[in-house]
LOKE-463155 format. One line per 2 residues: number of its first residue (from 1); their letters; for each residue x, y, z of N, C-alpha, C, CB. Coordinates in Angstrom, 1 decimal. Glycine has a CB too. Example, Ala and Ser with C-alpha at 12.3 -4.5 7.8 and 13.67 -1.06 7.14 Angstrom:
2
1> AS> 13.2:-5.7:7.8:12.3:-4.5:7.8:13.2:-3.3:7.8:11.3:-4.5:9.0; 12.8:-2.2:7.1:13.7:-1.1:7.1:12.9:0.0:7.9:14.1:-0.6:5.7
//
This chain:
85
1> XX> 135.6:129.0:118.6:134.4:129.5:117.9:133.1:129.0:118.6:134.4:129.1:116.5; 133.1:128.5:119.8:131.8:128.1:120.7:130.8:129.2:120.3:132.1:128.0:122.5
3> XX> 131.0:130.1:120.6:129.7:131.2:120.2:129.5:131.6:119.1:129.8:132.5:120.8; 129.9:130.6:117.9:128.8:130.5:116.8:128.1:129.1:116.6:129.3:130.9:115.5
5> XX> 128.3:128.5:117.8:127.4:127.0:117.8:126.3:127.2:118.2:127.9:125.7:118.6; 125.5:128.8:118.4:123.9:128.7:118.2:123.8:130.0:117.9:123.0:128.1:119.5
7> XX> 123.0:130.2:116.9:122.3:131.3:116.3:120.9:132.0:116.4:122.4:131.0:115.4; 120.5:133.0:116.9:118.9:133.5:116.7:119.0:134.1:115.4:118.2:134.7:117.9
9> XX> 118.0:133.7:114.9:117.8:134.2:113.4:116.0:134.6:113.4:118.5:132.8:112.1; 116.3:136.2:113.3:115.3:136.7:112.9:114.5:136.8:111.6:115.5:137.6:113.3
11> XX> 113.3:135.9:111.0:112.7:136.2:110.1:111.4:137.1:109.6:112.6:135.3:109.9; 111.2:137.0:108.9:109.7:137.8:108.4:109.9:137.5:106.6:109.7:139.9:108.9
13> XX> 108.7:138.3:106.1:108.8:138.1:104.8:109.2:138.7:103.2:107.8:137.9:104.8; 110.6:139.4:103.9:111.4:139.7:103.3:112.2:139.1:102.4:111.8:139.9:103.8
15> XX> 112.8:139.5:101.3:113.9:138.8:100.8:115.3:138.5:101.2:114.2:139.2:99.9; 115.4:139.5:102.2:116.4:139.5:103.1:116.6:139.1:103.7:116.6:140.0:103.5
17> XX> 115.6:138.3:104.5:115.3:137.2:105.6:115.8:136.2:104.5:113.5:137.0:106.3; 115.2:135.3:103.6:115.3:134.5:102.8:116.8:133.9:102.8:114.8:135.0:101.6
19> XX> 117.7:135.3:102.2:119.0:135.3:101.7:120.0:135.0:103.4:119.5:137.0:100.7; 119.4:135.7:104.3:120.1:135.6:105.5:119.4:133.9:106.0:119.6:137.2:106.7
21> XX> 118.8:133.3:105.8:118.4:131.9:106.1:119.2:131.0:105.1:116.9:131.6:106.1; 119.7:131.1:103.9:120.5:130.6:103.2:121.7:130.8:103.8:120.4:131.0:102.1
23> XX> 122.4:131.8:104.0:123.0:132.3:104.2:123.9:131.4:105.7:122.4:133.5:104.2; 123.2:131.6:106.7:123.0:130.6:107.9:123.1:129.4:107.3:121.7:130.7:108.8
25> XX> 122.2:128.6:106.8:121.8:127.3:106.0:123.9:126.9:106.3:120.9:127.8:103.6; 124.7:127.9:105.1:126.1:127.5:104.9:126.8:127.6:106.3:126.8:128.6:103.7
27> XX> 126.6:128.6:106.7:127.4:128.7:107.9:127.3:127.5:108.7:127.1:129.8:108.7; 126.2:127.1:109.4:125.7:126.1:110.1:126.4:124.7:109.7:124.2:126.2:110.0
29> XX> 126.1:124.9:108.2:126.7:123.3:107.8:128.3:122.8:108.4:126.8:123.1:105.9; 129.1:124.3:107.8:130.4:124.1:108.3:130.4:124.2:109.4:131.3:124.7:108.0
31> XX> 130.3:124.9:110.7:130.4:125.0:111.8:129.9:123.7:112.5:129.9:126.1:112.1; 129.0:122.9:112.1:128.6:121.2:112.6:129.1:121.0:113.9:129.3:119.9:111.7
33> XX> 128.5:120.4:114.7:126.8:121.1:115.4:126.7:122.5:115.9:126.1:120.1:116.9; 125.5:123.2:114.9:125.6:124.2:115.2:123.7:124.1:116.0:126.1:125.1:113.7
35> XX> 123.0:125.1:116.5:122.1:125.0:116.9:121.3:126.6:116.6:122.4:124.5:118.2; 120.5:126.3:115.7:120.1:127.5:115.1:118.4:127.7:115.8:120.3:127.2:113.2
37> XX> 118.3:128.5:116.4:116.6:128.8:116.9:116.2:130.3:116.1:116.6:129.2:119.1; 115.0:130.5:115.5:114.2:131.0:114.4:113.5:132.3:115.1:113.0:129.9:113.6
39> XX> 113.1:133.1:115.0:112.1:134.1:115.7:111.6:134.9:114.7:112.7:134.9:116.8; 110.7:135.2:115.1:109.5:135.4:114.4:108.6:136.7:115.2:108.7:133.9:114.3
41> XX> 108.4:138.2:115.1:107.7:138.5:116.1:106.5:138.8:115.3:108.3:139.6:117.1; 105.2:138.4:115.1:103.8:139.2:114.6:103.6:140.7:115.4:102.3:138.2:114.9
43> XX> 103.8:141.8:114.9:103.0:142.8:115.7:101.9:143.2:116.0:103.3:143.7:115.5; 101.1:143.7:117.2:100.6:143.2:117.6:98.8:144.2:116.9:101.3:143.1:119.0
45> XX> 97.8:144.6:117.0:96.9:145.2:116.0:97.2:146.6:116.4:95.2:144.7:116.1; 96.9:147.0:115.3:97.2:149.0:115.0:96.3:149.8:116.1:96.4:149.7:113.1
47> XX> 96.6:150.6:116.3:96.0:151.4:117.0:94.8:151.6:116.9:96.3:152.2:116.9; 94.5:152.0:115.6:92.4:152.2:115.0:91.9:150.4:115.0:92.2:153.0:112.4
49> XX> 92.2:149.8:115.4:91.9:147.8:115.1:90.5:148.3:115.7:93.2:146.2:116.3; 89.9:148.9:116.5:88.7:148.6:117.5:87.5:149.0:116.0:88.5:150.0:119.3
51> XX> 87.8:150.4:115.7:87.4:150.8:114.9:87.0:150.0:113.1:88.0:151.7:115.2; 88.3:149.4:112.9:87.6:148.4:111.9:86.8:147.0:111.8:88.4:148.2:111.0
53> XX> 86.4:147.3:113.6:85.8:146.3:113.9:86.1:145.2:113.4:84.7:146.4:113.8; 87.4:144.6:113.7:87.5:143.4:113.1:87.8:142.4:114.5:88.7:143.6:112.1
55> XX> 88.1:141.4:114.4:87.7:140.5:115.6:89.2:140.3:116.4:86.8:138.8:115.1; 89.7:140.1:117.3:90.7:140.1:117.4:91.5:138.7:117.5:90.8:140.9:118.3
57> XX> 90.3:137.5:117.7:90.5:136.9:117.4:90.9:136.5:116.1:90.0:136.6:117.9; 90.4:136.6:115.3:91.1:136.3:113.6:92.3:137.0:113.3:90.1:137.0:112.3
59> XX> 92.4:138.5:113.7:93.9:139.1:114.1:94.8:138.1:114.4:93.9:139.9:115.4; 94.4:137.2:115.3:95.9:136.5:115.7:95.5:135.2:114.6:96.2:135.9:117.8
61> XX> 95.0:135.2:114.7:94.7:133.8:113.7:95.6:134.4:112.4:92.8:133.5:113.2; 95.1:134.9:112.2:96.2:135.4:110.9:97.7:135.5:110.7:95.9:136.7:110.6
63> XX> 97.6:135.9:112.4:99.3:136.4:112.7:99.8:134.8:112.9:99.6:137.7:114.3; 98.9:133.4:113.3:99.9:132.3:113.4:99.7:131.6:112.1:99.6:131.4:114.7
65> XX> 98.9:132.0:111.3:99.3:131.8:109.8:100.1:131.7:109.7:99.1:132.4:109.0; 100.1:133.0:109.0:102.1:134.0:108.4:103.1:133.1:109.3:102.4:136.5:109.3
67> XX> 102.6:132.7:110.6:103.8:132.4:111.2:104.3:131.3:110.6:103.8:132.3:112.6; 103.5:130.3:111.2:103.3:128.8:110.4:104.3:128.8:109.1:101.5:128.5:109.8
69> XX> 103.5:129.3:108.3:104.3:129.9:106.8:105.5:130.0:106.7:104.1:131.1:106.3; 106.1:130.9:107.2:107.4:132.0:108.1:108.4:130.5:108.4:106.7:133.2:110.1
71> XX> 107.5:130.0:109.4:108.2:128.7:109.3:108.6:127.8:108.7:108.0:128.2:109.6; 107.5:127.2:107.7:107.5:126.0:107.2:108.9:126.2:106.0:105.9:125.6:106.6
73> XX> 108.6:127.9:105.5:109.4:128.1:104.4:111.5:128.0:105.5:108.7:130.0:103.4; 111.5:128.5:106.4:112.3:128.4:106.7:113.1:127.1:107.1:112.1:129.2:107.2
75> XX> 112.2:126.2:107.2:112.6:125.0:107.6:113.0:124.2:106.4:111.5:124.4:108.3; 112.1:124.3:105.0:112.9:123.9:104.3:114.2:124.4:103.4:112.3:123.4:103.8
77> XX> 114.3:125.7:103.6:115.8:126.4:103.4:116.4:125.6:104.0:116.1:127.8:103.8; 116.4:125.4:105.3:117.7:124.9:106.1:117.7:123.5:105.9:117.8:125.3:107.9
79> XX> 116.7:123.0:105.8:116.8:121.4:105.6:117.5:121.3:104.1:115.1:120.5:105.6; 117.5:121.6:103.2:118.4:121.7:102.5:120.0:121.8:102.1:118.0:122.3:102.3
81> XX> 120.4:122.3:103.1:121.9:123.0:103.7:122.2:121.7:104.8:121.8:125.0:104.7; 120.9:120.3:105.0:121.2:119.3:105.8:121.3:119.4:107.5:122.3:118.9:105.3
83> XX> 120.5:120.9:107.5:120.2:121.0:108.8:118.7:120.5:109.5:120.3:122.2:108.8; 118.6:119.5:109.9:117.4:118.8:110.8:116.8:119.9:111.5:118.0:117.8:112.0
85> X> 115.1:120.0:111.7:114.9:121.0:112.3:114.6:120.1:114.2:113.6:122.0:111.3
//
């Protein structure tokens, strides 16, 4: 079973994500040492973005928010299940 001793696990802010990070959380514990890496993609500004004149800098700012977040919450799912991040 070597090729489930590391996992990409795709999140966002779904419930689905949530349940699939629990989900992992179990798997991981049993499988011990497992090596779980997280991804996260922000897409990137809409097509009209010029037009609502919004800055593009805050665009991303926003997008490493959510991320941050995306993270922090994922980190303590799995730290829970006694996975170290």
């Amino acid at each position: 079973m070597a090729e489930w001793m590391r996992m990409l696990i795709a999140i966002d802010e779904a419930e689905t994500s949530r349940k699939a990070l629990h989900y992992v959380g179990r798997l991981a514990r049993a499988l011990e040492p497992a090596t779980i890496c997280l991804l996260h993609v922000f897409p990137g500004p809409p097509p009209d973005f010029h037009i609502t004149r919004q800055r593009l800098a805050d665009y991303q700012m926003a997008g490493e928010i959510q991320s941050a977040r995306l993270f922090e919450t994922a980190e303590q799912i799995l730290t829970g299940y006694g996975i170290a991040p």
